[in-house]
C-alpha positions as CSV (number, residue, x, y, z in Angstrom):
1,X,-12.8,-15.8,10.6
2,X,-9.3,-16.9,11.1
3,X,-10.0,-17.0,15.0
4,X,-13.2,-19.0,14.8
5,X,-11.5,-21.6,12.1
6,X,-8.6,-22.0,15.0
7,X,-11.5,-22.3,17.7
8,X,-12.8,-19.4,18.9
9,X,-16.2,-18.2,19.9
10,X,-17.3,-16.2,16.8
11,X,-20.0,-14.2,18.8
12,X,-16.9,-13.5,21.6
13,X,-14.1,-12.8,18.2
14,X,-16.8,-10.0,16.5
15,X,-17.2,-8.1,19.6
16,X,-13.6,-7.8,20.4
17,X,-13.0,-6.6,16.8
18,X,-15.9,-4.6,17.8
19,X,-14.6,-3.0,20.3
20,X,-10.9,-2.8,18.6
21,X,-12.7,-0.9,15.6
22,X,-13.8,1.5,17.5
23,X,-10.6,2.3,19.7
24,X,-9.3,2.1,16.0
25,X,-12.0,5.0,14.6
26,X,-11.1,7.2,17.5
27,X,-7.3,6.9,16.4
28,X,-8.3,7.7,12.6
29,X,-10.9,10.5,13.6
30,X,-7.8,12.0,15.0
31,X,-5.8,12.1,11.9
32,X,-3.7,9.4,12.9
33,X,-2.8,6.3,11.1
34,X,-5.3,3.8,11.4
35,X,-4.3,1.3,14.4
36,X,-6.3,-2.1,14.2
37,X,-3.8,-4.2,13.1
38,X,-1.5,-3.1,15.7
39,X,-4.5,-3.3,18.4
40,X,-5.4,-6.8,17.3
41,X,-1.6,-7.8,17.5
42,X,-1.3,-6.7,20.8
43,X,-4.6,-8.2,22.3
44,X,-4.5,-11.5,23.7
45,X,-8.0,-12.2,23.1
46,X,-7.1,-12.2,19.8
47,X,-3.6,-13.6,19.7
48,X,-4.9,-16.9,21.4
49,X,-6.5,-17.8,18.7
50,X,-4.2,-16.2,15.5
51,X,-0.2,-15.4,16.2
52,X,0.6,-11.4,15.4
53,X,2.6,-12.4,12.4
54,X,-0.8,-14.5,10.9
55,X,-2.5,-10.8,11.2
56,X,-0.6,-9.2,8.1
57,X,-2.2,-11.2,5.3
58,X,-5.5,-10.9,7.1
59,X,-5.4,-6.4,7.1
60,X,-4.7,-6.9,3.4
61,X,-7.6,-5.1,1.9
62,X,-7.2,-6.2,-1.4
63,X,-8.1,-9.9,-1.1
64,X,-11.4,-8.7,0.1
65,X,-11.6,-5.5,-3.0
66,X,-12.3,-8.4,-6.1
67,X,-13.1,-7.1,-9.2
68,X,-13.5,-3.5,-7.7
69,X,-11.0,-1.4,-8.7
70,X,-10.9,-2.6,-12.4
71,X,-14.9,-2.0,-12.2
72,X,-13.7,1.8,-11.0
73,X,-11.3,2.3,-14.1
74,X,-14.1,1.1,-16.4
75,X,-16.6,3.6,-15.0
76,X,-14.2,6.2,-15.0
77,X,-13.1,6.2,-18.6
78,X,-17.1,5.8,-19.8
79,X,-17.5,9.2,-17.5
80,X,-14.6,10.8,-19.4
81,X,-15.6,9.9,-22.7
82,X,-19.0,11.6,-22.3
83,X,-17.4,14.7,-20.6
């Protein structure tokens, strides 16, 4: 999204993170760390439209997690009070 707010073709942008992914999978299949970040970085289809150092924030899952992981603790103690 940060691409296509700075111009880019969105259509163009989700199949190069398309593609990225699944170089990415392949890596994390492997039992390697997973590499997107680093692959985004280093592409230029995607550094003409967000700089390397603008891709941190973005690979930061939890501003995209909400209210999840205080949902999870909640469901987990009502499992282990009826255990």
């Amino acid at each position: 999204m940060a691409a296509v707010k700075a111009g880019a073709d969105r259509q163009e942008m989700h199949e190069v993170l398309r593609q990225l992914s699944l170089n990415a999978w392949t890596s994390v299949q492997q039992g390697q760390p997973n590499p997107l970040q680093s692959l985004a970085a280093a592409d230029e289809r995607v550094t003409r439209w967000v700089a390397p150092s603008e891709l941190e924030p973005l690979f930061n899952v939890s501003g995209y997690t909400g209210s999840a992981e205080r949902r999870a603790r909640k469901m987990a103690e009502k499992i282990k009070a009826i255990q």
